[in-house]
C-alpha positions, 0 to 999 in steps of 0.5 A, spaced: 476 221 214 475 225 207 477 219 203 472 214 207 467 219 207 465 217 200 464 210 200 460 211 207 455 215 204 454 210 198 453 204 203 449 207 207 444 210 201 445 202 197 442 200 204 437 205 205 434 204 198 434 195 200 431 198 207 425 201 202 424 195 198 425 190 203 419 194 206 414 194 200 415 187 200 414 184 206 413 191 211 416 191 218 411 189 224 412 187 231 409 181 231 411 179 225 410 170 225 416 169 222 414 163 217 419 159 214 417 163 206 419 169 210 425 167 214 428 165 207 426 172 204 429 176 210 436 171 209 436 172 202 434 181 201 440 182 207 445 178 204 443 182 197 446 188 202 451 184 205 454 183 198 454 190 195 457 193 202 462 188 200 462 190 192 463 198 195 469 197 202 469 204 206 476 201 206 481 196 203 489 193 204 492 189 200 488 183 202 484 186 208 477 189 206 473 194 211 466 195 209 459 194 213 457 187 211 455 184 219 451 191 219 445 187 215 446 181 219 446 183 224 440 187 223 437 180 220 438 177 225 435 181 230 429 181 226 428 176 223 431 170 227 437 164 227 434 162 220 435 168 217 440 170 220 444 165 219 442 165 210 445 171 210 452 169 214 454 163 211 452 168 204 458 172 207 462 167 209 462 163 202 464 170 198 469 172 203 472 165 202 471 165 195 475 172 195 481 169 198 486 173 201 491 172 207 486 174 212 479 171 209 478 166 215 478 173 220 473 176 215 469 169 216 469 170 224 467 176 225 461 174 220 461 168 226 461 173 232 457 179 228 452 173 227 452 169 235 452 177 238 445 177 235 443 171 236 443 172 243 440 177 244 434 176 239 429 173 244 431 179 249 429 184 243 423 180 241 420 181 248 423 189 249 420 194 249 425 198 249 428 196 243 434 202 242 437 199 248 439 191 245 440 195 239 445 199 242 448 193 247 449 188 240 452 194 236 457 196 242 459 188 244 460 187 236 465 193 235 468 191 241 469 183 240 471 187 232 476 191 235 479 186 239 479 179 233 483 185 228 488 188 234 490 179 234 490 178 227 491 182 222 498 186 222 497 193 224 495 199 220 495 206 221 494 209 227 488 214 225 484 208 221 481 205 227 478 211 230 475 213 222 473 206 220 470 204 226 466 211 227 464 211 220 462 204 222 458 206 228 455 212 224 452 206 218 449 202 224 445 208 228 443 211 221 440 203 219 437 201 225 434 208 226 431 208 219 428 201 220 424 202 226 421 209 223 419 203 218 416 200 224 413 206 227 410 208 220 407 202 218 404 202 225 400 208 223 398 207 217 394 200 219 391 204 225 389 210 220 385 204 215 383 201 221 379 207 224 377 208 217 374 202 217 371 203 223 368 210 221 365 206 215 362 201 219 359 206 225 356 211 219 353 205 216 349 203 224 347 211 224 343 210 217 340 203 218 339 202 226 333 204 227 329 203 221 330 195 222 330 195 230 323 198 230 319 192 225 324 187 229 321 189 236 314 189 232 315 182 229 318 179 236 313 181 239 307 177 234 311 171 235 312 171 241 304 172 242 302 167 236 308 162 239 303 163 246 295 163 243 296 158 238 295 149 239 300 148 232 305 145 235 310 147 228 309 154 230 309 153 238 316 149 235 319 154 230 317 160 234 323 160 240 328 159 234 325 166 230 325 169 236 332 167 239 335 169 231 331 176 232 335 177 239 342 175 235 340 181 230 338 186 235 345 185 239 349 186 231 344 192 231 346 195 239 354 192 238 354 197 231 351 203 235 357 202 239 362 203 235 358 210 233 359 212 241 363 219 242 370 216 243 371 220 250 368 216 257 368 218 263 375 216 268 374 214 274 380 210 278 379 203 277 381 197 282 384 193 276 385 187 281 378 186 282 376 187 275 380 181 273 377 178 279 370 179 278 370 178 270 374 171 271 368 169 276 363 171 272 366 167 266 367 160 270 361 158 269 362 158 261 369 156 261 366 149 266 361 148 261 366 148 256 370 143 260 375 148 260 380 150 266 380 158 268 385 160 272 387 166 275 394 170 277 396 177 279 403 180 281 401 186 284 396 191 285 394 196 280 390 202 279 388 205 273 384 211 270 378 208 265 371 204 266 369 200 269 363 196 266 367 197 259 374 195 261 370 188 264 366 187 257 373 187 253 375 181 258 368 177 258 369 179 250 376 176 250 375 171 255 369 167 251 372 168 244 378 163 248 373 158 251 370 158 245 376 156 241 378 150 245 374 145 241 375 139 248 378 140 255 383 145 256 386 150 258 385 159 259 391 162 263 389 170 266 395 174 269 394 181 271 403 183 271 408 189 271 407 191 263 414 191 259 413 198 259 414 204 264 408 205 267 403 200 264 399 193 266 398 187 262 393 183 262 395 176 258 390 171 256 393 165 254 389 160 251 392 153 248 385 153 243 385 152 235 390 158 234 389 164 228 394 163 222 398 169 220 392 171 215 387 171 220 391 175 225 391 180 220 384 181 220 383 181 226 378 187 228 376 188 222 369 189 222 365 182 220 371 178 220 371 172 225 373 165 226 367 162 229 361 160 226 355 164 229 360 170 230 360 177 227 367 180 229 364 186 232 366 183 240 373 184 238 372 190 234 369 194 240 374 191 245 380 194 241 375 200 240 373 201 248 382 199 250 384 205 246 379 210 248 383 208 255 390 209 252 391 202 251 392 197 246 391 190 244 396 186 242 394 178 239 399 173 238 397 166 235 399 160 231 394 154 228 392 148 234 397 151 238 393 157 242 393 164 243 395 170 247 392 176 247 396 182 251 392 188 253 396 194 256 393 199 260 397 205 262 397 205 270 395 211 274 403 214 275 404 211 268 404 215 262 404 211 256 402 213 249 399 208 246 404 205 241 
């Protein structure tokens, strides 16, 4: 165990240190969209950790090489898909041929089952929350098949070798995998913290300036409106309506940034979350038929909540008019209220089939004066993730270009306890 110590601790410190860097140059997120300029990347940093756990083996006969290569390939293929995964398998698979040796093409079928393993299981990893769990599950399937293809096909060795090698095995994959979720979960805080930053800067800048130009807006609302009434000059009479509705659109930027600087705490109340959705999709038919799009509406279950209200149905009408206005001509907007993928929670998905967000734009999402429509000011969406997190939520956009979007926002359920993350 001693002698196998050594090189464990190298490789688990080599993938460590790949981890770190792969992770400043391309962080780990949930809801990465996995282009084709980052599968490629993803293949080739996981082959590089292949590669040098294969230039340091745990342990070496003759012509049969132990060593932790399938742990990044497996990784890889979990989170970065089939493409990448497959870049770093054929990587693994050329090397060890070109290495030869008696049992080359054993080392090349347990890169082959390491690699299906995980791909099996990618989509159910994807849409889990519980993401230990399928780590855990690929980590146990792929020994096992490992166990079985070296018992079959290669000579046996000595006795105690199983048991170290395939513990030492076991330690390397938890220790990789921790480390890479803690990634996420770091990466995670630090867009809040600038995000909360971001919106701390914008709800100090509504306190300054809010009442100093509401009150003259007021005042020269209210001459337009009597000149526009006491006048015969038809420009004036035909100018007048659009000053007026452009000094409307200012007041409703100022009331939105003063919401931002509201105190966080709101009053809980038990929520009847079914008749929420309901009434905010009926309030909202009427916008989406003008629009020539097709609202409808799916609930599987009874769910109670603890938030507010009139908050929680401006967030959905601000969600729902955001899809609307995405779709250009006739579609689609598909509202279901479901069990969360969490313990404990609800989610309320809002499926669009409009013109979509590239990954630039998910980005900014939230961000304060940042939006995709012409006449827009982004503080909709920055107050909705604002009011769903004040309620212990969370909102989640998932999108690409001319295809739609989904937008999850889950809420923790009364018996629920949920932390937000």
């Amino acid at each position: 165990m001693l002698e196998m110590a050594r090189p464990l601790l190298i490789n688990i410190a080599m993938l460590f240190s790949v981890l770190f860097i792969w992770n400043m140059v391309m962080p780990f997120r949930r809801s990465n969209i996995m282009n084709l300029k980052r599968k490629l990347i993803y293949g080739l940093i996981s082959s590089i950790m292949a590669l040098l756990c294969m230039l340091f083996p745990l342990e070496k006969f003759g012509d049969t090489v132990f060593d932790l290569r399938v742990v990044p390939l497996i990784l890889v293929t979990l989170y970065g898909g089939g493409f990448a995964g497959l870049i770093c398998m054929l990587t693994i698979s050329s090397v060890r041929l070109g290495m030869g040796g008696e049992y080359a093409w054993v080392g090349v079928l347990i890169a082959v089952v390491g690699y299906m393993i995980a791909l099996s299981l990618n989509g159910y990893f994807k849409r889990s929350i519980r993401k230990w769990k399928v780590i855990l599950l690929t980590g146990g399937v792929f020994m096992l098949s490992y166990i079985a293809i070296v018992w079959m096909f290669i000579d046996p060795l000595k006795s105690y070798f199983y048991p170290i090698y395939f513990t030492s095995f076991a330690i390397a994959y938890f220790f990789i995998f921790y480390l890479t979720e803690r990634l996420v979960l770091i990466n995670i805080q630090l867009e809040e913290t600038v995000y909360l930053e971001k919106l701390s800067v914008a709800g100090k800048m509504a306190a300054a300036i809010a009442h100093e130009i509401r009150n003259p807006l007021t005042t020269v609302r209210g001459l337009l409106q009597f000149i526009s009434n006491d006048t015969q000059d038809e420009k004036i009479r035909s100018y007048a309506p659009l000053m007026i509705e452009e000094i409307d659109r200012t007041n409703k930027i100022i009331t939105d940034y003063l919401m931002l600087i509201k105190p966080s705490k709101i009053e809980y109340e038990v929520v009847k979350l079914n008749q929420v959705v309901k009434d905010t999709t009926n309030l909202t038919e009427v916008l989406a038929s003008y629009h020539a799009v097709e609202l409808q509406y799916e609930e599987k279950g009874e769910f109670t909540i603890h938030g507010n209200s009139q908050e929680l149905k401006q967030c959905l009408i601000n969600l729902i008019k955001n899809a609307i206005e995405s779709i250009e001509e006739e579609g689609f907007i598909l509202i279901t209220l479901q069990d969360g993928t969490k313990k404990g929670t609800v989610d309320i998905v809002i499926q669009d089939n409009g013109a979509g967000m590239s990954e630039e734009q998910l980005k900014k999402i939230g961000l304060p004066f940042y939006t995709t429509k012409s006449k827009g000011t982004g503080l909709g969406t920055m107050i909705t993730i604002r009011l769903i997190r004040n309620m212990g939520g969370k909102v989640q956009f998932q999108s690409n270009v001319e295809e739609g979007t989904t937008v999850t926002v889950t809420l923790p359920t009364i018996k629920g306890e949920y932390d937000g993350i």
